[in-house]
N, CA, C and O atoms as a printed pandas DataFrame, in Angstrom:
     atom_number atom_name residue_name chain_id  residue_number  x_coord  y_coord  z_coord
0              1         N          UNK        A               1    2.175    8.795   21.506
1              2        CA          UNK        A               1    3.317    8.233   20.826
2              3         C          UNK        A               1    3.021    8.104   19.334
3              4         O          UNK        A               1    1.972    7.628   18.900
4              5         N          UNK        A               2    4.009    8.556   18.590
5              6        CA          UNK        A               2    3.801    8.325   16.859
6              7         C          UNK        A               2    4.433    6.842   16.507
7              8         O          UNK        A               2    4.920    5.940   17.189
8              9         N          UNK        A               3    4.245    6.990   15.451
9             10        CA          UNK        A               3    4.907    5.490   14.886
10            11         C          UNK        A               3    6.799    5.580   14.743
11            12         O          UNK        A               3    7.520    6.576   14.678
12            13         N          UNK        A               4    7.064    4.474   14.735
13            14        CA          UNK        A               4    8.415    4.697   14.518
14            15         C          UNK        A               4    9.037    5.406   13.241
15            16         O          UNK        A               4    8.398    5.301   12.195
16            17         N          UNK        A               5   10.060    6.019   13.234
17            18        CA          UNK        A               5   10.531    6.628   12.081
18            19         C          UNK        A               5   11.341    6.000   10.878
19            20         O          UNK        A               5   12.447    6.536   10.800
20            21         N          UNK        A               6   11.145    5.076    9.962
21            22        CA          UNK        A               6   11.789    4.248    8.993
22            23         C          UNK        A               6   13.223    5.247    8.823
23            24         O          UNK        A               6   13.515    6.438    8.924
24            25         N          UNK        A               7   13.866    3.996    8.515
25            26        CA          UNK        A               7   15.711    4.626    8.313
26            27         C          UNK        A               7   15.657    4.461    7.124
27            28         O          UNK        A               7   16.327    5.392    6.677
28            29         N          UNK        A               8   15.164    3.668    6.006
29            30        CA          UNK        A               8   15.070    3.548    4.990
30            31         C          UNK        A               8   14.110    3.597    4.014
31            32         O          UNK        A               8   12.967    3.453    4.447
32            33         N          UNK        A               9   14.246    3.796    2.523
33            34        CA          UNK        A               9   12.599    3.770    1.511
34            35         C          UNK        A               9   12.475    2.528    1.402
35            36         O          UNK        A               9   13.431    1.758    1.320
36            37         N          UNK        A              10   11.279    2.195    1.388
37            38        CA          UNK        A              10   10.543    1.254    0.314
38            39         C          UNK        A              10    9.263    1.972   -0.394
39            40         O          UNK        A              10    8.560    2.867    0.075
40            41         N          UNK        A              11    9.193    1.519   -1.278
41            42        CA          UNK        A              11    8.161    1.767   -2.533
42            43         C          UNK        A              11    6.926    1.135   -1.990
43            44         O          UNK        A              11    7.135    0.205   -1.211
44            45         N          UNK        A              12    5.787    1.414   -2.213
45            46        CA          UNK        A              12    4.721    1.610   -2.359
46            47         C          UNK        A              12    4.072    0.211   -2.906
47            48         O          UNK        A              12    4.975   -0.119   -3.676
48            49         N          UNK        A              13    3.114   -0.799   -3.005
49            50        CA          UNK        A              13    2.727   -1.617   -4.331
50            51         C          UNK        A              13    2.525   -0.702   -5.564
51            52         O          UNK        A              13    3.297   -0.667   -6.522
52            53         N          UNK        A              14    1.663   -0.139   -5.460
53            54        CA          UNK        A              14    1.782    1.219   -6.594
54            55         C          UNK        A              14    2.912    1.562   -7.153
55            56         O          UNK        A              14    2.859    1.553   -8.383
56            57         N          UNK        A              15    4.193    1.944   -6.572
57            58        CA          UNK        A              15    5.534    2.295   -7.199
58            59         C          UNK        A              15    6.559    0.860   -7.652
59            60         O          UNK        A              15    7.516    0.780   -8.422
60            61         N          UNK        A              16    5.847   -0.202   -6.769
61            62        CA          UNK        A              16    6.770   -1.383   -7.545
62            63         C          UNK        A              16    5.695   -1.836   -8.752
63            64         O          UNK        A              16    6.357   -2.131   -9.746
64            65         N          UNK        A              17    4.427   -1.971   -8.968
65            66        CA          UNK        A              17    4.012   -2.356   -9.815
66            67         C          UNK        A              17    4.807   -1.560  -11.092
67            68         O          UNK        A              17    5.589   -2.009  -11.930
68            69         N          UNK        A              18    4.119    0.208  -10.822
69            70        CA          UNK        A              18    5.235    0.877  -11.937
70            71         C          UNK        A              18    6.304    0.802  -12.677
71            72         O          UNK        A              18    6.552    1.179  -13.822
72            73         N          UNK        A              19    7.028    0.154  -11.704
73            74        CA          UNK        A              19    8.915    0.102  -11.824
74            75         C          UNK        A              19    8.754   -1.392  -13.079
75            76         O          UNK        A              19    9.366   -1.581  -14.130
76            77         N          UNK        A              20    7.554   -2.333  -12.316
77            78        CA          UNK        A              20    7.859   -3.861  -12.774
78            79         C          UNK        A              20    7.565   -3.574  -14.254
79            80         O          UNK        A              20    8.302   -3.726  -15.229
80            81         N          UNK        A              21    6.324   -3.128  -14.179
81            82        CA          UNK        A              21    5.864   -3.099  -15.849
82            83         C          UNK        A              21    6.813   -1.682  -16.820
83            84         O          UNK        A              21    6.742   -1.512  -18.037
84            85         N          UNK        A              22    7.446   -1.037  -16.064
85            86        CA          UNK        A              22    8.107    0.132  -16.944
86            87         C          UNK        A              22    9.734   -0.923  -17.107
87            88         O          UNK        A              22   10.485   -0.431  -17.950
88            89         N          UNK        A              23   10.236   -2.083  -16.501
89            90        CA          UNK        A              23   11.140   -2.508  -16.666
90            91         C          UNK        A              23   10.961   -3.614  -17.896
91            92         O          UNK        A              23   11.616   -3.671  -18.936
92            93         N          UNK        A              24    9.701   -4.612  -17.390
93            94        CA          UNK        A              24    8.804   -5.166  -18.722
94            95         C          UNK        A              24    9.033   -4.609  -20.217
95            96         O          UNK        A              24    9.597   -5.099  -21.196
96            97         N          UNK        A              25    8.278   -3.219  -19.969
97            98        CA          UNK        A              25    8.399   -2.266  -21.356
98            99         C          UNK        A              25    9.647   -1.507  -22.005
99           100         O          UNK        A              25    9.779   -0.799  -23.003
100          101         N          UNK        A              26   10.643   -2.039  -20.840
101          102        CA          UNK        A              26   12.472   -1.730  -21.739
102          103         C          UNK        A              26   12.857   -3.492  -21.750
103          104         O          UNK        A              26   14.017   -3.728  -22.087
104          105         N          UNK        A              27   12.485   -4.013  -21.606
105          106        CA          UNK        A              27   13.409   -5.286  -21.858
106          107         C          UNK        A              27   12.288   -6.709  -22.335
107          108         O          UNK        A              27   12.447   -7.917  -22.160
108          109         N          UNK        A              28   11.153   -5.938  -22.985
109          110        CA          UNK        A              28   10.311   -7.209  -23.313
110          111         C          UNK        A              28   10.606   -7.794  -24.111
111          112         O          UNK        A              28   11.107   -7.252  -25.096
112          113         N          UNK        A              29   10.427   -9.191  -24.052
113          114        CA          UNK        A              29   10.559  -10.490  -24.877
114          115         C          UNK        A              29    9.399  -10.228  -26.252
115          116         O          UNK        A              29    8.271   -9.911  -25.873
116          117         N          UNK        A              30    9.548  -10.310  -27.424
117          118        CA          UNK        A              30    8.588   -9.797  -28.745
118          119         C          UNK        A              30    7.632  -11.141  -28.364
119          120         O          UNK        A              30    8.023  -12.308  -28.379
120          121         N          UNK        A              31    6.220  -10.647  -28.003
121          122        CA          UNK        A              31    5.367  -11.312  -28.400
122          123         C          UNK        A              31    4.816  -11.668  -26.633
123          124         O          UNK        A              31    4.246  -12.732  -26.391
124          125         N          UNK        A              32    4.990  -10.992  -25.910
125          126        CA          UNK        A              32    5.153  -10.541  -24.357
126          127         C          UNK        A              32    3.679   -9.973  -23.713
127          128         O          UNK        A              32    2.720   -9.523  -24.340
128          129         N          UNK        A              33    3.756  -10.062  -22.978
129          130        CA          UNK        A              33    3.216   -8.807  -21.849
130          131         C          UNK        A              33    2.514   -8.966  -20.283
131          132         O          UNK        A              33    1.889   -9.773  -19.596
132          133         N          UNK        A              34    3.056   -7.671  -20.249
133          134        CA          UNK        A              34    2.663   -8.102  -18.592
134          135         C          UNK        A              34    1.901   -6.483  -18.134
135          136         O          UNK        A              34    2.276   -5.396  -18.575
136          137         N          UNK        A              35    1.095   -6.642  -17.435
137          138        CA          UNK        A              35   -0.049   -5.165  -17.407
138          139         C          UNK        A              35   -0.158   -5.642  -15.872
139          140         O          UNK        A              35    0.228   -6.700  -15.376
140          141         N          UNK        A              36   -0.817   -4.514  -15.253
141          142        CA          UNK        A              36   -1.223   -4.567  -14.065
142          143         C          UNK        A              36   -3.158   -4.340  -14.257
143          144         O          UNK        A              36   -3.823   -3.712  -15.081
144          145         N          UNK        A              37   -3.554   -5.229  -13.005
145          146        CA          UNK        A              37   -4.910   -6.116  -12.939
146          147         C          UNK        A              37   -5.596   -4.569  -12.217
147          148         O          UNK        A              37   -5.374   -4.418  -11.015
148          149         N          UNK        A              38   -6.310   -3.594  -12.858
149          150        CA          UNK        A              38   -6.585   -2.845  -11.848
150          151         C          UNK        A              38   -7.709   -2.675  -10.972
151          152         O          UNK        A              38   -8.684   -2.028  -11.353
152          153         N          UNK        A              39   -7.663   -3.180   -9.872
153          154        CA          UNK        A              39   -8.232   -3.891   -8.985
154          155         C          UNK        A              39   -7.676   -3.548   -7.348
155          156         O          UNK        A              39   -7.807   -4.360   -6.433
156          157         N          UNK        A              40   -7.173   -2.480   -7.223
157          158        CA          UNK        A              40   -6.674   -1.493   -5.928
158          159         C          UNK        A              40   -7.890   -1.499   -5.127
159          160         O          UNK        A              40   -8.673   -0.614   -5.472
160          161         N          UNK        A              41   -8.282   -2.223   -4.170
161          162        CA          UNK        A              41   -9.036   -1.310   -2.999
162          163         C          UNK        A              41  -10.330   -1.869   -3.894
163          164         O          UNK        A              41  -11.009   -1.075   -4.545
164          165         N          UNK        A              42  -10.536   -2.893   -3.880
165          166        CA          UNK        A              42  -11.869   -3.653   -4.022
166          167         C          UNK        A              42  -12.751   -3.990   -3.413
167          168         O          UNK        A              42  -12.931   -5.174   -3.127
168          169         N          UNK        A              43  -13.659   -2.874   -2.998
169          170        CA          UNK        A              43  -14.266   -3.176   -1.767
170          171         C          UNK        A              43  -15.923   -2.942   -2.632
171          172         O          UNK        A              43  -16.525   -1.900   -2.889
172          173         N          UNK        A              44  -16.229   -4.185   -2.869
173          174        CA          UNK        A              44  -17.567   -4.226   -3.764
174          175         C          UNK        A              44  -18.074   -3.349   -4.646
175          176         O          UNK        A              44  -19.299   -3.240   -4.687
176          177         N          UNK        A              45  -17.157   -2.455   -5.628
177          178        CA          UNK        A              45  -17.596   -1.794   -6.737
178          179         C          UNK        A              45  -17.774   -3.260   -7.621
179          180         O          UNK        A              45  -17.321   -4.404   -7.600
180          181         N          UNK        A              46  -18.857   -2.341   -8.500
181          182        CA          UNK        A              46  -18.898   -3.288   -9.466
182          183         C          UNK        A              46  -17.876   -3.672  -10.322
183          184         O          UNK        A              46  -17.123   -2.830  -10.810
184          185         N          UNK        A              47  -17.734   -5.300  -10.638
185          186        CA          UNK        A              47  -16.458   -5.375  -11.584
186          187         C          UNK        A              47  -14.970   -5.589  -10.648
187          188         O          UNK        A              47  -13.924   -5.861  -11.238
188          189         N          UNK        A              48  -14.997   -5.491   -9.695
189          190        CA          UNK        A              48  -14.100   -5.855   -9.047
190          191         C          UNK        A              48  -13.925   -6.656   -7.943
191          192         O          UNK        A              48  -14.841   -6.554   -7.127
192          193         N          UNK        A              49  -13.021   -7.440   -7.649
193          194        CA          UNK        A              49  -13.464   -8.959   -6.914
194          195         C          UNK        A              49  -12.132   -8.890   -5.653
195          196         O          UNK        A              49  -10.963   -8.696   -5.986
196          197         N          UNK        A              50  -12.429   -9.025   -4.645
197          198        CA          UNK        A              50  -10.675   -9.003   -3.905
198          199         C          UNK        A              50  -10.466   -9.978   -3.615
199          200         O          UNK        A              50  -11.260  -10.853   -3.270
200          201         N          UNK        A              51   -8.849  -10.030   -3.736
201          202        CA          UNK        A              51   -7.899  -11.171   -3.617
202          203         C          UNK        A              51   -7.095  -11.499   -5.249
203          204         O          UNK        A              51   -6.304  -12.416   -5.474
204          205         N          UNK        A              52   -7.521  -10.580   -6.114
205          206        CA          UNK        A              52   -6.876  -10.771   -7.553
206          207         C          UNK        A              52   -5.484  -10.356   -7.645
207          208         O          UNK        A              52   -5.212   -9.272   -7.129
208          209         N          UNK        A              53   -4.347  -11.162   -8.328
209          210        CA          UNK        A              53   -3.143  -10.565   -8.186
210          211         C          UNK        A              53   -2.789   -9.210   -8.782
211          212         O          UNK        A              53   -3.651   -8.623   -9.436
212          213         N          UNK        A              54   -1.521   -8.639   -8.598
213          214        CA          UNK        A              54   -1.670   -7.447   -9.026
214          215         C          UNK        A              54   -1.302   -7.399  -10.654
215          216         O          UNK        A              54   -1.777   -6.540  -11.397
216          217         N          UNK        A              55   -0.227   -8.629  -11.181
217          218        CA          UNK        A              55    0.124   -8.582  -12.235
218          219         C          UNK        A              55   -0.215   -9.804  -13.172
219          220         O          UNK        A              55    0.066  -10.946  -12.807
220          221         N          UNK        A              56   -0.977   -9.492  -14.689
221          222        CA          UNK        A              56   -0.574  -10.391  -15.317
222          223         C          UNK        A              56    0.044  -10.708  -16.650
223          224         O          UNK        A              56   -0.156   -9.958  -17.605
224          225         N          UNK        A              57    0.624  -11.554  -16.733
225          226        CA          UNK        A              57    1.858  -12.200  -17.529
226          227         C          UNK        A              57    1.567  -13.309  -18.837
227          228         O          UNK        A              57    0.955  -14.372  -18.729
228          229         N          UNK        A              58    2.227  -12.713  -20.185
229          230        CA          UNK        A              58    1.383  -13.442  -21.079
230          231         C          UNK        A              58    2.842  -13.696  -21.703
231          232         O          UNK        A              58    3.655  -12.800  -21.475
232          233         N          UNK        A              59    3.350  -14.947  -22.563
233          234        CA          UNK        A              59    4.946  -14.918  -22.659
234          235         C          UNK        A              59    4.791  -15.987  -23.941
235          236         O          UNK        A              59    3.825  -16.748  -23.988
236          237         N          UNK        A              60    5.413  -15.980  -24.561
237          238        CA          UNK        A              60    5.736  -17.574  -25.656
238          239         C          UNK        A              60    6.217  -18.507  -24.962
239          240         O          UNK        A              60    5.854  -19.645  -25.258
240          241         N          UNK        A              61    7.153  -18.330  -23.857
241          242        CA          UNK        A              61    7.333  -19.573  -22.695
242          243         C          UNK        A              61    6.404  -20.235  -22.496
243          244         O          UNK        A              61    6.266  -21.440  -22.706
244          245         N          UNK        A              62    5.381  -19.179  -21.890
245          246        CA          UNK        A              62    4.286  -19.515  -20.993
246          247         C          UNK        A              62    3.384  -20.567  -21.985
247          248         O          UNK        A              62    2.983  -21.638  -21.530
248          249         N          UNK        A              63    3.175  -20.252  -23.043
249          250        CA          UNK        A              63    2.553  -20.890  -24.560
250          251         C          UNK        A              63    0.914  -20.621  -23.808
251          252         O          UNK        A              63    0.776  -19.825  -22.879
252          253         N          UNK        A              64    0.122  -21.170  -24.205
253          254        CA          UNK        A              64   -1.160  -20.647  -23.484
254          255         C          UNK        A              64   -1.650  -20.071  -22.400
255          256         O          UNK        A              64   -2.657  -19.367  -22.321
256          257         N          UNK        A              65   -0.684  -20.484  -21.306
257          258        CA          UNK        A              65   -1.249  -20.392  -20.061
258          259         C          UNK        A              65   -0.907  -19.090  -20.147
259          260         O          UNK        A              65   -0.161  -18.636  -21.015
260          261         N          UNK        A              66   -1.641  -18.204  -18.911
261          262        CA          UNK        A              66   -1.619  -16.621  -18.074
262          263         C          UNK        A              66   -0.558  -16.832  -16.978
263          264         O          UNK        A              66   -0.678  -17.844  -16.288
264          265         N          UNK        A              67    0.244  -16.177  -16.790
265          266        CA          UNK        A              67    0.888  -15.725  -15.290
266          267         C          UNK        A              67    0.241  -14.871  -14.706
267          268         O          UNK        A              67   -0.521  -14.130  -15.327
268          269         N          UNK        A              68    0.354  -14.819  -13.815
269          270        CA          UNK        A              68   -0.219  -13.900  -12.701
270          271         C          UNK        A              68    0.646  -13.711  -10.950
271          272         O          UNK        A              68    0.807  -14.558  -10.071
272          273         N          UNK        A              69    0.997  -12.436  -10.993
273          274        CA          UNK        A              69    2.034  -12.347   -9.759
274          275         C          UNK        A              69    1.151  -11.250   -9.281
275          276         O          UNK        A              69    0.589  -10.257   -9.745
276          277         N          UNK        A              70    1.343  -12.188   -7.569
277          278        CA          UNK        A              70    0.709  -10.929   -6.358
278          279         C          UNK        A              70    2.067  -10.247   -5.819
279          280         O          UNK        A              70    2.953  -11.011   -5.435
280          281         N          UNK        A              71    2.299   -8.751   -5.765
281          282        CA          UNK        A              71    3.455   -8.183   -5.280
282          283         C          UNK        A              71    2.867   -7.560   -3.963
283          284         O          UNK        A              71    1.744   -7.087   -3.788
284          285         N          UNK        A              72    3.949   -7.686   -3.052
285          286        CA          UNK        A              72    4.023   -7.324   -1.771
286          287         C          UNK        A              72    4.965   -6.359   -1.470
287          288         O          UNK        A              72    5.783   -6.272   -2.386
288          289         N          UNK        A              73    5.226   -5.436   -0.360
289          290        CA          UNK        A              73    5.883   -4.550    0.018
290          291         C          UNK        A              73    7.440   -5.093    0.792
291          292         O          UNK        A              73    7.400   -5.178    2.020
292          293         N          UNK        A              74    8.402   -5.351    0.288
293          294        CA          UNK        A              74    9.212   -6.535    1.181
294          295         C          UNK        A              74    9.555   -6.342    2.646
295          296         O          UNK        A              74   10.386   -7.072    3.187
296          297         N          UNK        A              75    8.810   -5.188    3.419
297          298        CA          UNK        A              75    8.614   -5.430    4.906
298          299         C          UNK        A              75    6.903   -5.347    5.095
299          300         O          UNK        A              75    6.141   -4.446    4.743
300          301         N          UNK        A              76    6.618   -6.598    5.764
301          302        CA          UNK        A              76    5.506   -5.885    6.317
302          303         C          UNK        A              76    4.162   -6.417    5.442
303          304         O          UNK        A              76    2.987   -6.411    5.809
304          305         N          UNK        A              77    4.873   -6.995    3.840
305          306        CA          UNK        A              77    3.224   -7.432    3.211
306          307         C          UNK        A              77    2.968   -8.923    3.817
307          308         O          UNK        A              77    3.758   -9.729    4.308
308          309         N          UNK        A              78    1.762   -8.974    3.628
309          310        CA          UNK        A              78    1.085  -10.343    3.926
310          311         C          UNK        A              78   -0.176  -10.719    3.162
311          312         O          UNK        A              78   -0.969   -9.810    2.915
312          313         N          UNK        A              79   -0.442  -11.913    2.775
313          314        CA          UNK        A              79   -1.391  -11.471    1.846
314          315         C          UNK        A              79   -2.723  -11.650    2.937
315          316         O          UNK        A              79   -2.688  -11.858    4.149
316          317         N          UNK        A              80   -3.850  -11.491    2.061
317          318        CA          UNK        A              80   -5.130  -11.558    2.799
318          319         C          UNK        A              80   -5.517  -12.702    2.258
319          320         O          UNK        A              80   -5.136  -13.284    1.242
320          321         N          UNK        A              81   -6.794  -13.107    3.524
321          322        CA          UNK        A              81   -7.192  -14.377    2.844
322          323         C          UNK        A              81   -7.849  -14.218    1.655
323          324         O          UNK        A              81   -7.512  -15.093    0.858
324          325         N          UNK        A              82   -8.616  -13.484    1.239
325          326        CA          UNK        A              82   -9.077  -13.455   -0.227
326          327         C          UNK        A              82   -7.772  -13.393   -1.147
327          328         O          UNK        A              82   -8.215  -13.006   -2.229
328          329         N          UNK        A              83   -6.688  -13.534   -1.252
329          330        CA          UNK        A              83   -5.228  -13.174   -2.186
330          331         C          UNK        A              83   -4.689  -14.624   -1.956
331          332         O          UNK        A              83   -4.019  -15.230   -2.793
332          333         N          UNK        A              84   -5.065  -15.135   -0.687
333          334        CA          UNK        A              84   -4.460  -16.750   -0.357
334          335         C          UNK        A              84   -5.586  -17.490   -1.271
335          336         O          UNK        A              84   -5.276  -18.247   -2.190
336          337         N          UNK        A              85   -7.112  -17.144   -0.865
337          338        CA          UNK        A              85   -8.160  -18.314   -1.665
338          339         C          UNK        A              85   -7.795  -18.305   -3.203
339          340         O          UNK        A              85   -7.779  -19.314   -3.908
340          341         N          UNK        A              86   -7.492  -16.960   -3.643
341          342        CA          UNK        A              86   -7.446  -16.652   -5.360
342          343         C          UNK        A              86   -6.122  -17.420   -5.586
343          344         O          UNK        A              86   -6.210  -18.311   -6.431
344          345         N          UNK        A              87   -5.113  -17.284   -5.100
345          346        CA          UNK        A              87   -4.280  -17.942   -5.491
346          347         C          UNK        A              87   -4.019  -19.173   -5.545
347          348         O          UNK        A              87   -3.264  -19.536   -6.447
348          349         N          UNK        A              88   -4.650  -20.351   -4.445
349          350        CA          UNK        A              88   -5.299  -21.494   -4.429
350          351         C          UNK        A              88   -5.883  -22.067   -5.449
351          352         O          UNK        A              88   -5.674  -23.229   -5.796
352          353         N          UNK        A              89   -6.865  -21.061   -6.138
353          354        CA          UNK        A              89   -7.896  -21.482   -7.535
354          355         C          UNK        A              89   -7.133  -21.695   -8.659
355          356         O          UNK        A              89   -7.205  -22.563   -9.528
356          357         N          UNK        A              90   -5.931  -20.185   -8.405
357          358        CA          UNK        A              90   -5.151  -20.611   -9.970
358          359         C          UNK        A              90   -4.065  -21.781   -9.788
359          360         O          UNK        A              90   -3.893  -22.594  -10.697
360          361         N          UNK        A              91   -3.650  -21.817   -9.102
361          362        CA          UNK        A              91   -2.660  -23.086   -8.714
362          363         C          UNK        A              91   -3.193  -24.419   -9.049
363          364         O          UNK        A              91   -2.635  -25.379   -9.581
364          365         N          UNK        A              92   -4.510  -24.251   -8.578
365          366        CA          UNK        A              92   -5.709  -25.575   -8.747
366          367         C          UNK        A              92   -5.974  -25.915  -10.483
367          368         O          UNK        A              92   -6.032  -27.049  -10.958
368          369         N          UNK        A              93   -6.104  -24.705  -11.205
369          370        CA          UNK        A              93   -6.413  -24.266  -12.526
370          371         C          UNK        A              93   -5.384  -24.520  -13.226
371          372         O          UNK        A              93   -5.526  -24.682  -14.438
372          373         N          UNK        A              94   -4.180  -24.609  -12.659
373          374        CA          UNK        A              94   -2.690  -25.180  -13.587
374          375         C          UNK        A              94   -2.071  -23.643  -13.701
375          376         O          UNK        A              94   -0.867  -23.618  -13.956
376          377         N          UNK        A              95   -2.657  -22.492  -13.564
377          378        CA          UNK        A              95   -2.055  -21.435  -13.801
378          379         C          UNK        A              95   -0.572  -21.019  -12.865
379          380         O          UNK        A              95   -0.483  -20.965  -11.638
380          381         N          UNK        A              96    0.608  -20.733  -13.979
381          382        CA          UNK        A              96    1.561  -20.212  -13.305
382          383         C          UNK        A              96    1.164  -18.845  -11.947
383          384         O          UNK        A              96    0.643  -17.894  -12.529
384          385         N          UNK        A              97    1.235  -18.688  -11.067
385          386        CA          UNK        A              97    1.302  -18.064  -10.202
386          387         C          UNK        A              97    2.182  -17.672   -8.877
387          388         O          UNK        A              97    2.021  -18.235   -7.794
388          389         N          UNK        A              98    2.874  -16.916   -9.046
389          390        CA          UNK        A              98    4.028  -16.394   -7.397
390          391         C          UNK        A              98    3.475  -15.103   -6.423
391          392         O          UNK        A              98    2.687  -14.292   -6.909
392          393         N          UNK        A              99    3.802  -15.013   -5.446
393          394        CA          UNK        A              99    4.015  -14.223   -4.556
394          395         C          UNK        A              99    5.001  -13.719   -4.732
395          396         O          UNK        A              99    5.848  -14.612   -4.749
396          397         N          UNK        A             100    5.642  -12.373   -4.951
397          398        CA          UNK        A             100    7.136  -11.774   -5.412
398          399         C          UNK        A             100    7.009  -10.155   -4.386
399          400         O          UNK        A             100    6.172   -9.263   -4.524
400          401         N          UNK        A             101    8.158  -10.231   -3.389
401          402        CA          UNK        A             101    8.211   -8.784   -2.663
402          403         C          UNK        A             101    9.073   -7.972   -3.088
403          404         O          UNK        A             101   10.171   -8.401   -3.444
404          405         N          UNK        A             102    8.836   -6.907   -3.136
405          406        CA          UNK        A             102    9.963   -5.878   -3.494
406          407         C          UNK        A             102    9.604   -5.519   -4.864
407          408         O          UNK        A             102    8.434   -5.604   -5.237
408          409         N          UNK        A             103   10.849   -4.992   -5.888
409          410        CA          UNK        A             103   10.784   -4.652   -7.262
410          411         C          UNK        A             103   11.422   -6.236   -7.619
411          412         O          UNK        A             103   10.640   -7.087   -8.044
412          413         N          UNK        A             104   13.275   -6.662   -7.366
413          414        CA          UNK        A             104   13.235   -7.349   -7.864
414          415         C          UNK        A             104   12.886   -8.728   -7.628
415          416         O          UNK        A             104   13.810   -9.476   -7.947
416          417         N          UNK        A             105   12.019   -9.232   -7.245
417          418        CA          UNK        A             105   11.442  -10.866   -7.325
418          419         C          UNK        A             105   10.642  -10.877   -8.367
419          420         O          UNK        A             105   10.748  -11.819   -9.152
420          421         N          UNK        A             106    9.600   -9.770   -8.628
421          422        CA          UNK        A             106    8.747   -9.759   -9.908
422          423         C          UNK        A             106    9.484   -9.759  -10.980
423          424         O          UNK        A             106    8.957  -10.412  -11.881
424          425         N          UNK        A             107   10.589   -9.248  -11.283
425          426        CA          UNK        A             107   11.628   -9.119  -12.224
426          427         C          UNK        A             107   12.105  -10.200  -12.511
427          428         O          UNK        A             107   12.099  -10.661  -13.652
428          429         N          UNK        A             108   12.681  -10.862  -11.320
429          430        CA          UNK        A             108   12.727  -12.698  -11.499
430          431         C          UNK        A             108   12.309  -12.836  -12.042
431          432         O          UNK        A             108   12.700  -13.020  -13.195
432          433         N          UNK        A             109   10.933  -12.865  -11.581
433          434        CA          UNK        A             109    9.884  -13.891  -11.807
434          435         C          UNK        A             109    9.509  -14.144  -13.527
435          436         O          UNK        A             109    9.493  -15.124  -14.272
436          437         N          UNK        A             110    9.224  -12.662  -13.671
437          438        CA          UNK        A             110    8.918  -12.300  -15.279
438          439         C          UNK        A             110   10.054  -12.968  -16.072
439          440         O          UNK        A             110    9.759  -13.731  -16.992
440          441         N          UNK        A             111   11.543  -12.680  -15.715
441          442        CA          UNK        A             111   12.497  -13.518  -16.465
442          443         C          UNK        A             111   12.268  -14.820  -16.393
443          444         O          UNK        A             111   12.227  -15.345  -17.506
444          445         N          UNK        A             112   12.070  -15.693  -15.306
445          446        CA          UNK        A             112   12.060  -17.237  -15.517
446          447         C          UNK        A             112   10.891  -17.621  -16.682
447          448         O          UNK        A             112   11.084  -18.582  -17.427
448          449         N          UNK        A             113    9.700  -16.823  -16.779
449          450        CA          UNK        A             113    8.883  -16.938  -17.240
450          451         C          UNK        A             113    8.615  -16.405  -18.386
451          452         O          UNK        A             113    7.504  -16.237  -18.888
452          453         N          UNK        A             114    9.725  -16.114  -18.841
453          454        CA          UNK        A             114   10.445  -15.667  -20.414
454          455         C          UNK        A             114    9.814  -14.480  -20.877
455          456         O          UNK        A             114    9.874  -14.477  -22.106
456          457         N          UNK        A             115    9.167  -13.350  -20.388
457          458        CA          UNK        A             115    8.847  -12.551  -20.923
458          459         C          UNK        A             115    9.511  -11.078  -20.791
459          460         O          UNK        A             115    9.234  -10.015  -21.347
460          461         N          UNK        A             116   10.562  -11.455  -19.771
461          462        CA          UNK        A             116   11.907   -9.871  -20.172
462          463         C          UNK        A             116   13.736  -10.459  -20.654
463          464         O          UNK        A             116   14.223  -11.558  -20.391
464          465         N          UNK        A             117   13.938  -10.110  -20.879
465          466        CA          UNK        A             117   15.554  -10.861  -21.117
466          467         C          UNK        A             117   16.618  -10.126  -20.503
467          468         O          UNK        A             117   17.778  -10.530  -20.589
């Protein structure tokens, strides 16, 4: 037996990160930014730690603090416990931090957090 056959697309984390930061880079707030953490498939190279979110977020809203958003696939993601402990630390740390599925929740997200308009 194969797997079932999807009726519909979803994107990739890879293709929503793309979409988030290429939407970032048409509608950024001056004095902005938001990059992706690259950190794919961290499985003890050096320099790379798992459970790090995928995006982070730097804004005049924000005024010092970092954002940082973990994106998920909106069927089917879940995070891991290393993505639950990391996110724990920054929460603990005062750092803005969300969980956002799909393309648009990160898009939200980045708007509440003043860095697209």
């Amino acid at each position: 037996m194969g797997r079932a056959r999807r009726d519909y697309f979803e994107p990739s984390e890879d293709q929503i990160t793309d979409a988030v930061v290429e939407h970032w880079r048409i509608f950024a707030v001056p004095g902005s930014l938001v990059a992706s953490i690259p950190n794919k498939r961290a499985f003890g190279q050096p320099g790379l730690m798992r459970g790090l979110p995928d995006l982070i977020c730097l804004s005049p809203q924000l005024g010092r603090l970092t954002g940082f958003i973990e994106l998920k696939r909106e069927r089917g993601g879940r995070l891991s416990e290393a993505q639950i402990n990391v996110g724990e630390l920054l929460r603990l740390r005062g750092a803005p931090y969300a969980v956002c599925w799909g393309r648009d929740e990160p898009i939200a997200q980045l708007r509440t957090w003043g860095a697209i308009r």
